[in-house]
N, C-alpha and C positions, 0 to 999 in steps of 0.2 A: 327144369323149373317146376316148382312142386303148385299145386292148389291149393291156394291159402284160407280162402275160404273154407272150402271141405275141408282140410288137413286139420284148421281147429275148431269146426262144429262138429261135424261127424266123425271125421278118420281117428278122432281116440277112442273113440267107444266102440270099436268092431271087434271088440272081444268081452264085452262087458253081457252078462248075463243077465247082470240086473234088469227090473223094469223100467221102461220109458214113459210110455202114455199107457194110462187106466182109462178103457173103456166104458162107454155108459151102460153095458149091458154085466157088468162087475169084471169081464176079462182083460187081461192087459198085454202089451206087446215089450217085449226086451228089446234094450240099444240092440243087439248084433240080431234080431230076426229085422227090423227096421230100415237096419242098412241092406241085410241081403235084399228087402223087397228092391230097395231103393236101388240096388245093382241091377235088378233083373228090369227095374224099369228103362234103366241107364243101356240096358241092351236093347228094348224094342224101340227105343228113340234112335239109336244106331241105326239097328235096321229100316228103320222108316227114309232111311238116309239123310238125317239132319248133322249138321254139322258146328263143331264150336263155333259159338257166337249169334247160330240161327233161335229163333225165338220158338217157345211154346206157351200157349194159351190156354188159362184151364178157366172153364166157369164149372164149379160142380161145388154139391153141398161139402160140408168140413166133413172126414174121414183122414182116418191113420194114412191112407192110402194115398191120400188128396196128399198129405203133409211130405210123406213119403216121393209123391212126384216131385216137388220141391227140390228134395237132397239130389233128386238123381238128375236132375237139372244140373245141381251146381259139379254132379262129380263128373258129368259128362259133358261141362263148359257152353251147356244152354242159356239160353239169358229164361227165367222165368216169368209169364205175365198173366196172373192171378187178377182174373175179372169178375165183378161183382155179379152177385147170383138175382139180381132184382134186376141188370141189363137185359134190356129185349133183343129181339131179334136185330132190329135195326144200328140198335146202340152196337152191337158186337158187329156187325157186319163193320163200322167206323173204324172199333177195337184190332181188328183183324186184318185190315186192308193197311190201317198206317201204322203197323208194327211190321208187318210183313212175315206173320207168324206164319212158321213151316207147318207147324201140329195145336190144331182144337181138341182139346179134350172137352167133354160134356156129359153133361146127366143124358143115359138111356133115352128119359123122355123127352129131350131137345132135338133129338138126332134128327129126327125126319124134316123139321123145320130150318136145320143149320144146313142140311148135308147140302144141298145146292149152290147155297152163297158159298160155302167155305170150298166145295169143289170150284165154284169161278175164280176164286179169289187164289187160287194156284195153292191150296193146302189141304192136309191129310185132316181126317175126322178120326178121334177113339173115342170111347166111352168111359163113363168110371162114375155107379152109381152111390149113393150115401153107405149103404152096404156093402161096399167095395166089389161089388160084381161091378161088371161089364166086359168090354171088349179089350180095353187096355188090360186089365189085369189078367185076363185068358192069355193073351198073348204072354205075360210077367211070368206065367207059371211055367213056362216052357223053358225059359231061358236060367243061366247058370246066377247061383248067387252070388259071385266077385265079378267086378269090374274095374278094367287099370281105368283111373283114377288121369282124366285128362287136366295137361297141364296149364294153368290158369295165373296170372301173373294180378294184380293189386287193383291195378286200372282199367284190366277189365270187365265188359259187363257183365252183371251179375241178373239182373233184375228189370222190368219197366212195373212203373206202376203211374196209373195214369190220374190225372186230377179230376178231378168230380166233374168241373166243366161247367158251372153257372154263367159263367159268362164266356161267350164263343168256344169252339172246338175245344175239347180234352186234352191237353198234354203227357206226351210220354214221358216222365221222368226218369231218366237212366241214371241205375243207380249200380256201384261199382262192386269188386269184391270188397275191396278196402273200405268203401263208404260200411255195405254192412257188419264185416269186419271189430271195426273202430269201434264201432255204436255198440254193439254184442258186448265188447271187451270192458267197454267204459262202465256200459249199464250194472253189469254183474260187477262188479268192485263197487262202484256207487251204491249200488242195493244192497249190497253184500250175500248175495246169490252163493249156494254153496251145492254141492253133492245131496247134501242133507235137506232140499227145499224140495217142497212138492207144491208145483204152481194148480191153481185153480186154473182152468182155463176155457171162458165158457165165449170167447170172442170169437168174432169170425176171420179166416185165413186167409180171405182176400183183398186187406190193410194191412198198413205197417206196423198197426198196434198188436194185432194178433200175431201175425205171423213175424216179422225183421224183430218186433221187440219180446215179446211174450214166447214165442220156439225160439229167439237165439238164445237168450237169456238163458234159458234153460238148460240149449245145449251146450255152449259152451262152460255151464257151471256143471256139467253133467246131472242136473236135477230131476225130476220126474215131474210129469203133469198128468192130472186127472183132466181128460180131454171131451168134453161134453160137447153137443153141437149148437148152441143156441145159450142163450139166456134164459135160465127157468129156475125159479125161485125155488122151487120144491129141491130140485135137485142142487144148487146151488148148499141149501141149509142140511142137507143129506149128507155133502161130500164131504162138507166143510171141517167135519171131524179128521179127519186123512189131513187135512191141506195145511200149509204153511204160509202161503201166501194167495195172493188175489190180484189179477190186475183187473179193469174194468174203464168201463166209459160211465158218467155220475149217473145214470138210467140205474145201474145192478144198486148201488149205495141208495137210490131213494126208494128203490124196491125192495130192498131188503131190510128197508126202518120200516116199511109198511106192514109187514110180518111180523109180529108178536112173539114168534119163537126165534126170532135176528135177539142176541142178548149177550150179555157180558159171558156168561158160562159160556157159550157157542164157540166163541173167538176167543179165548183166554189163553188156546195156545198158539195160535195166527201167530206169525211173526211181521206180517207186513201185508196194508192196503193201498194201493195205488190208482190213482184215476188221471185218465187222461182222454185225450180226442175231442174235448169239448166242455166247456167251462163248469166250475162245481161252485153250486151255491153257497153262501158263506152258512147257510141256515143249516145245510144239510152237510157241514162239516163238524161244526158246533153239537146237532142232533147225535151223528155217529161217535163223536165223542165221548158225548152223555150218556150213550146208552152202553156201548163197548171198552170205552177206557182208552179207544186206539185215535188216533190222528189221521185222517187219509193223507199220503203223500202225494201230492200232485205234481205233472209235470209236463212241458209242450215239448211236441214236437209236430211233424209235418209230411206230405207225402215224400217231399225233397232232400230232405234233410234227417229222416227219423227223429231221433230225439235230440235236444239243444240243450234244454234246461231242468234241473230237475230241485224240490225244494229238499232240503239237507236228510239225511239217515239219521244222523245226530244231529239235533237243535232243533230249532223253532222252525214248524211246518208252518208256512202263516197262509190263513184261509186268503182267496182271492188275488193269491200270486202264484208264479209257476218256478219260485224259486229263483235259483242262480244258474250261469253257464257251466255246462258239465265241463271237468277237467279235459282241454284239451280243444275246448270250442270258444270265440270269442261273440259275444252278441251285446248290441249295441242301439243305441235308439240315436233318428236320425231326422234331419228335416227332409220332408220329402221333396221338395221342391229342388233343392241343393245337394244333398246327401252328405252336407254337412253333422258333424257327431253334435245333438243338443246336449244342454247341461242334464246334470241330474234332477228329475223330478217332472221337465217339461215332456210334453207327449211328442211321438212320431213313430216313423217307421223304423220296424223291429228288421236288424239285418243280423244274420250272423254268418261263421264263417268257422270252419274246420273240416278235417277227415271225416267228418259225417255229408259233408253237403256234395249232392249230385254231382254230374259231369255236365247234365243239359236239357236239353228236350230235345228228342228225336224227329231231327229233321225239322225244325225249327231252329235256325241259328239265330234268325233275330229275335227270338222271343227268348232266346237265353243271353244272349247280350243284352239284352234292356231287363233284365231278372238277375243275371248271374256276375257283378263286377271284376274287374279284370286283376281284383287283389284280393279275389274270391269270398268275397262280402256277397251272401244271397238277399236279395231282398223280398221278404217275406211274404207283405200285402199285410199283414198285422202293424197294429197301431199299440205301441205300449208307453210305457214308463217306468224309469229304476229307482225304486222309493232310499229313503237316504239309507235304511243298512241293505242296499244290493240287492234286494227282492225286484224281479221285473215282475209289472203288472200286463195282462193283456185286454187293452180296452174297449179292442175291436177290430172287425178289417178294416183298411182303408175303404173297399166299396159300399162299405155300411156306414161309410163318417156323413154326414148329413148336413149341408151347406144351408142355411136358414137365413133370408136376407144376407149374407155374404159372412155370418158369423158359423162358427163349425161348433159344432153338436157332437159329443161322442155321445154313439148309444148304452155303452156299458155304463156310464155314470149316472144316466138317466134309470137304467133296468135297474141300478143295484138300490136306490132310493127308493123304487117303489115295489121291489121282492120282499123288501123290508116291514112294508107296511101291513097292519091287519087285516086278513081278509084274501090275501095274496101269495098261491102257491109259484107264479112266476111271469114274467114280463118279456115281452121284445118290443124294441123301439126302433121304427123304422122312419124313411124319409120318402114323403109322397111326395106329387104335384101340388104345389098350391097357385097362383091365380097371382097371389101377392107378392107372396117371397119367395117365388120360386120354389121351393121346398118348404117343408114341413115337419115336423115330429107328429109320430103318429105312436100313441100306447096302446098296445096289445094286454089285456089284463088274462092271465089264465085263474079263475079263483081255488083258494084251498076248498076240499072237499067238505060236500055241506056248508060252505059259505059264500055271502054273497058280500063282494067287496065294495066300500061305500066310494064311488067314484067323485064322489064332490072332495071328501076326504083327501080322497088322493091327491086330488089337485092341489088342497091347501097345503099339506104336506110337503109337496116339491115345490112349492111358492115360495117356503120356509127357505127352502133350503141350497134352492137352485137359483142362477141368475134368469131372469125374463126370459130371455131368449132362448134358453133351455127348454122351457117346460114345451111338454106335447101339448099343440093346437086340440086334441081329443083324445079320448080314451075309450079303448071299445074291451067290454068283452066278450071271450074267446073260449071254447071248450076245451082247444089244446093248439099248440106251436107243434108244426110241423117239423119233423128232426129224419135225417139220411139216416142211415143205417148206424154209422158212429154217432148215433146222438146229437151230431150238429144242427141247430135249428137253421131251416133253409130259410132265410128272409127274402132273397130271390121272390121262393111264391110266391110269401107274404106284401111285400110291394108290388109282384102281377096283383095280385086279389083285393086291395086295398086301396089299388092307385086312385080312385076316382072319391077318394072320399073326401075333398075338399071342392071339388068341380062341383058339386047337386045343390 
């Protein structure tokens, strides 16, 4: 049985010379130096005595090295679980104990703080600093650069990556070779990913945007990526001559209309911008346009699922949709109550279903029977709508849907009304306590810079335009919406920090 995963990300390119990733320091690393690291890692994970299907845990900054444990994950039939680098000690101790990881890897400077929990917790500590020192790779030099290539069959797992966790415990999402697989395969034909593309790549590698979507992509179109660590404008508009493409979260795209030297010459030979992990205003589609000539291509996907939908390579990118179902996945909008399929154009919950979507959650079977339907329809926690030519819209999550007097409120129709208005760099609309009706709408105003937006305004504005029961009870403003690491605004806080503002 061969490894299907490694066999078509990695295992073609172990004689390829060419470059892979371009360092930020102007050096770069070839496919076959890449895999030998990734061999030699694939051997001290050996020797640590892990075995296929046992987990390893990395929290460490993005590094070649970092990307490289990955491969050697998969050629040594590790399940990999890439933990975010802003988890505390606490959060990882959770991370570590219900994954049941054999091997922590970590930045140098965590070490003294980890090494105890992760000694109780029955597991090995290494190292692996941003510079690719440490103790993991000390150990890497030692060891030979080929490794036989253990064998790994479709369904099994590949991956966990664990949900943000706003509400109760985190879940392990396991995710298959096949799930990442499929999504690699689909993506690069969809985008039309070639040999010839040199990805930007400035996202982090402990999501699925960066890492399952942005490095498979890549590898299996055998492309190159200029591999930065971070978001930085500077470098970003530096590289961008090299690059061919861009993926991003809508943060890098209003950052880079901020910048004067962002311009049509810049990008003239780009072949493709993409945004995803978090909604793209319709302002700052329109702006890129105007200023570039390009369309950003938007597209959802999810920690469970990777990617679902994406809006066309050819035709009409339409701002504020996420497109259509990729070849090979089915998504649907549903009532929630019933799971009944609504007509076209009424809102509900966004389910879909293909070779991209998970196996479960680890060690939660009820929480994957009541998620994961038994005719493998996931259900998302997204509220959308299929406009009449096929575009799904995403309107919101269900836990941000807003019950007011017993009428339901979505927030995205509320935010996109008043993003619109003068004065107004951007909005969240959330649902407090209210006394009366139980709930509330509440407007978050963030203003465009140097201006102060006219809040009475406002009001009359979504009067026009909104039924009663819509509009927010208030309107506050805000210096900034709080956003995770993918750009997502956490409303979570925003309703901790807000709730009492109908009670005084």
């Amino acid at each position: 049985m061969a490894n299907v995963l490694y066999d078509s990300l990695f295992g073609i390119h172990h004689q390829k010379t060419s470059p892979f990733l371009h360092l930020p320091d102007g050096g770069s690393v070839s496919y076959q130096a890449f895999l030998e690291q990734a061999a030699q890692l694939a051997h001290v994970m050996s020797g640590f005595g892990l075995k296929p299907g046992d987990r390893v845990a990395m929290q460490v900054e993005k590094s070649a090295q970092a990307l490289a444990l990955y491969a050697a994950c998969v050629q040594a039939g590790l399940v990999f679980l890439p933990l975010n680098t802003g988890y505390t000690v606490a959060e990882l101790q959770y991370f570590i104990s219900n994954s049941g990881a054999g091997l922590v890897v970590c930045d140098g400077a965590n070490q003294d703080a980890l090494q105890a929990m992760v000694a109780d917790l029955g597991a090995q500590l290494a190292t692996l600093n941003a510079d690719g020192s440490g103790s993991l790779m000390d150990l890497a030099a030692q060891q030979p650069v080929q490794f036989e290539t253990v064998a790994r069959g479709a369904d099994d797992l590949a991956a966990f990556l664990y949900t943000s966790g706003t509400t109760g415990r985190s879940k392990g999402a396991m995710l298959t070779q096949a799930n990442l697989l499929s999504n690699a395969q689909t993506l690069a034909q969809h985008w039309r990913f070639t040999d010839k593309d040199v990805l930007l790549h400035a996202l982090p590698i402990f999501h699925s945007h960066g890492l399952f979507v942005a490095c498979n992509v890549s590898l299996i179109a055998g492309a190159q990526m200029i591999f930065l660590p971070r978001l930085d404008v500077d470098q970003l508009i530096t590289r961008m001559p090299q690059a061919t493409c861009l993926m991003g979260v809508p943060t890098f795209y209003t950052r880079l209309l901020a910048d004067p030297r962002f311009d049509r010459d810049l990008t003239a030979h780009m072949r493709l911008f993409i945004s995803g992990s978090a909604p793209l205003l319709a302002d700052t589609h329109t702006a890129f346009e105007a200023r570039t000539g390009h369309r950003i291509l938007e597209r959802y996907g999810m920690t469970e699922t990777n990617m679902n939908t994406s809006n066309p390579y050819d035709g009409e990118r339409r701002a504020g949709t996420v497109g259509f179902a990729l070849p090979g996945v089915d998504a649907i909008v549903t009532d929630p109550d019933t799971g009944v399929e609504l007509q076209q154009g009424e809102i509900g919950m966004v389910e879909v279903r293909g070779p991209n979507v998970f196996k479960g959650y680890w060690q939660m079977p009820e929480k994957t029977a009541a998620e994961l339907r038994s005719n493998g329809f996931f259900i998302t926690g997204d509220l959308g709508r299929i406009d009449e030519d096929g575009y799904l819209h995403i309107v919101g999550r269900n836990k941000d849907l807003i019950i007011s007097g017993g009428y339901n409120i979505y927030p995205k129709e509320v935010e996109s009304l008043l993003d619109d208005q003068p004065g107004v760099l951007e909005t969240a609309v959330i649902g407090v306590p209210h006394p009366d009706l139980g709930e509330a709408a509440l407007g978050l105003i963030v203003p465009a810079e140097g201006q102060t937006p006219d809040l009475e305004a406002l009001m009359q504005a979504a009067n026009v335009q909104l039924a009663r029961y819509k509009l927010p009870r208030k309107l506050c403003v805000i210096d900034m919406l709080p956003r995770n690491t993918m750009g997502k605004v956490q409303k979570n806080l925003l309703r901790d920090q807000y709730a009492d503002s109908f009670n005084s």
